[in-house]
C-alpha positions, 0 to 999 in steps of 0.5 A: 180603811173601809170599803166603799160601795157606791148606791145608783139613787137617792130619794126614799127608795134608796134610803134603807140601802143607804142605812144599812151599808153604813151599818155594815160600815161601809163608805156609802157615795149616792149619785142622784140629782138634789131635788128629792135626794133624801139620802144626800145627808145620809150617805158619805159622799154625795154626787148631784148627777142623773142616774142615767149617766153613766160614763160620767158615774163610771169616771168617778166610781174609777176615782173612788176606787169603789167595791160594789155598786148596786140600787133597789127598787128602781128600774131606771137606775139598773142599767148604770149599775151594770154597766158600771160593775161591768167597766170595773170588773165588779160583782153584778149583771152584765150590761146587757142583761140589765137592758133585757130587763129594763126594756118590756120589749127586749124582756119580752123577746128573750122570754119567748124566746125560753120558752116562757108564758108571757102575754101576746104583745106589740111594741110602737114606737112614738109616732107609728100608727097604732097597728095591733093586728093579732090582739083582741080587746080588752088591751093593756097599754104601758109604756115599754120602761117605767114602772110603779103602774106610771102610764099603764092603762086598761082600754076595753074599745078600740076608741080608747087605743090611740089615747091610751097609746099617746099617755104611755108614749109621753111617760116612756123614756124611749118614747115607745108604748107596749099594747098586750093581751089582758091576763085576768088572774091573781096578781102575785110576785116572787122576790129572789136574790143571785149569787153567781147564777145560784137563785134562791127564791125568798118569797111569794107577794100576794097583791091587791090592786085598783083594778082596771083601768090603771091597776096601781097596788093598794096592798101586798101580803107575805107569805101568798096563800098560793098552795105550795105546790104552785109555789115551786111551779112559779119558783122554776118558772122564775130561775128559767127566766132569770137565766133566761135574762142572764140576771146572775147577781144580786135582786130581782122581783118578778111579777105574775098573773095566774088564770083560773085555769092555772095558767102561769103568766109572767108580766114583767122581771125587774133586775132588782128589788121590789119597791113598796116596802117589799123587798126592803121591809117585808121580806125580812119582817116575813122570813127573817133574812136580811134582804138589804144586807145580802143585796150589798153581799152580793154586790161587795162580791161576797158568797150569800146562802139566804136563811130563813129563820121565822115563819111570820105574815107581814104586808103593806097597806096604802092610803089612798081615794080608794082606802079611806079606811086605812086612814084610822090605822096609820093615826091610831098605829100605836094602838095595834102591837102588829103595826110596825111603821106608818105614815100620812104622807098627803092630807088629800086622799086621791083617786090613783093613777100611779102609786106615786099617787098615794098618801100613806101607808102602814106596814105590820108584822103578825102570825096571820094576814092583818085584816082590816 
């Protein structure tokens, strides 16, 4: 009898997860609500429930007798991933650990407390006044538990607190807005999968993003130009704060600002994978390893020992207001050998606020950096 591995989420972002596990010929059962569940007719079992509910998840996981559990790319659906492993004596994080890495505030708070550079911060609560005593301007407010840049927004006058505070706090599910130090520096990213509190660092994402004042990603190239000795200075840098964390298992995307004085920063840790294609497509298309697939290792208690098996560059370029000039790319992919996927998903190119804004992108592989 196959196995079963049950997957948190269903829309696009779950889609590769959801492909793969059926490869490796699992019994994939996906929990999500209908409206957007493009992996409702993929997966073999479907339950139309919020991923935030987790007793009821773990009532039915108990029935299904699953083997693992997991999710990618989404922040939302980690802490019922955990919680669930935890419950069931499953591979995974501990529940707690899966809060640290959900909530900035209590990320924040455990990081400081390794020893981590993090931003100076303050966390309010809806409804509390605005006091950022300590911190000077420019301020970077972001509600304290989304991702995908939603509510994130750069002020540069005091005038702009309040509002800006207001925007994160409606869009946070907790209700709370963060107000940090502005960190001027290279965005990058270190994509890393755990087995058993072992990280092996994968690969280190160069961003591209708008810039003040909502800094929402246009593209991310792999592997980052970075010199390799400031790689392995942010891959220690990262297993501290995992462990730091307490993320053992599984994948985690850490994001990083670096100053010109060498200054290395950690914005935020996701106990998961990074969305935009990075860890489902990129890292595979870069090193060869099969990121999807030790993901659901890992989570089917399985040992990994990632390889790396080719040296190529590969990326991500989005369609957007700001990048008109994506747009001939995606219609003319089948013109350029390094293009390996593309797509118009939106006729109306779109100033971004969120990624969520985006109207396509296209993905390449290649022996360099594909510029356009």
């Amino acid at each position: 009898m196959s196995k079963t591995i049950a997957i948190i989420g269903a829309s696009y972002l779950q889609q590769p997860l959801v492909l793969r596990a059926k490869e490796m010929g699992l019994r994939t059962i996906c929990f999500a609500w209908e409206q957007g569940a493009v992996c409702k007719d993929l997966c073999d079992t479907f339950y139309p429930l919020s991923i935030t509910e987790k007793e009821a998840i773990l009532d039915i996981c108990r029935k299904e007798h699953i083997d693992g559990i997991c999710t990618i790319a989404s922040d939302v659906a980690a802490p019922t991933v955990a919680y669930v492993a935890e419950q069931m004596g499953l591979t995974g994080n501990s529940y707690e650990s899966s809060l640290k890495a959900h909530d900035k505030h209590k990320m924040r708070e455990a990081l400081v407390a390794a020893g981590v550079d993090c931003p100076g911060y303050r966390v309010l609560a809806r409804g509390e006044r605005s006091d950022v005593s300590g911190l000077e301007l420019p301020l970077i407010v972001k509600p304290s538990d989304r991702s995908g840049s939603l509510g994130v927004q750069k002020i540069t006058s005091w005038s702009e607190l309040v509002p800006a505070v207001e925007n994160a706090e409606r869009v946070s599910l907790a209700g709370e807005a963060m107000v940090e130090e502005f960190i001027d520096g290279r965005e990058i990213s270190v994509e890393t999968i755990s087995c058993r509190g072992t990280h092996y660092p994968l690969q280190i994402t160069d961003k591209v993003t708008t810039g003040a004042p909502h800094f929402v990603e246009l593209a991310h190239h792999q592997p980052s130009s970075l010199p390799q000795e400031t790689q392995d200075r942010i891959f220690a840098i990262t297993s501290k704060a995992l462990d730091a964390l307490g993320i053992e298992n599984g994948a985690s995307h850490s994001e990083y600002k670096i100053t010109r004085e060498g200054r290395v920063v950690v914005m935020e840790i996701g106990g998961r994978m990074g969305g935009d294609f990075i860890g489902s497509h990129l890292v595979q298309l870069s090193t060869g390893y099969d990121f999807l697939r030790g993901v659901i290792e890992v989570a089917m208690g399985e040992t990994v020992l990632p390889l790396k098996t080719i040296h190529a560059c590969s990326g991500v370029y989005f369609l957007s207001g700001e990048t008109p000039e994506v747009l001939p790319y995606i219609l003319h992919a089948k013109d350029y050998p390094e293009i390996v996927a593309a797509e118009q998903t939106d006729t109306e190119l779109k100033p971004l606020t969120c990624s969520a804004d985006r109207s396509g992108y296209f993905m390449y592989q290649s022996t360099h950096k594909f510029e356009i």
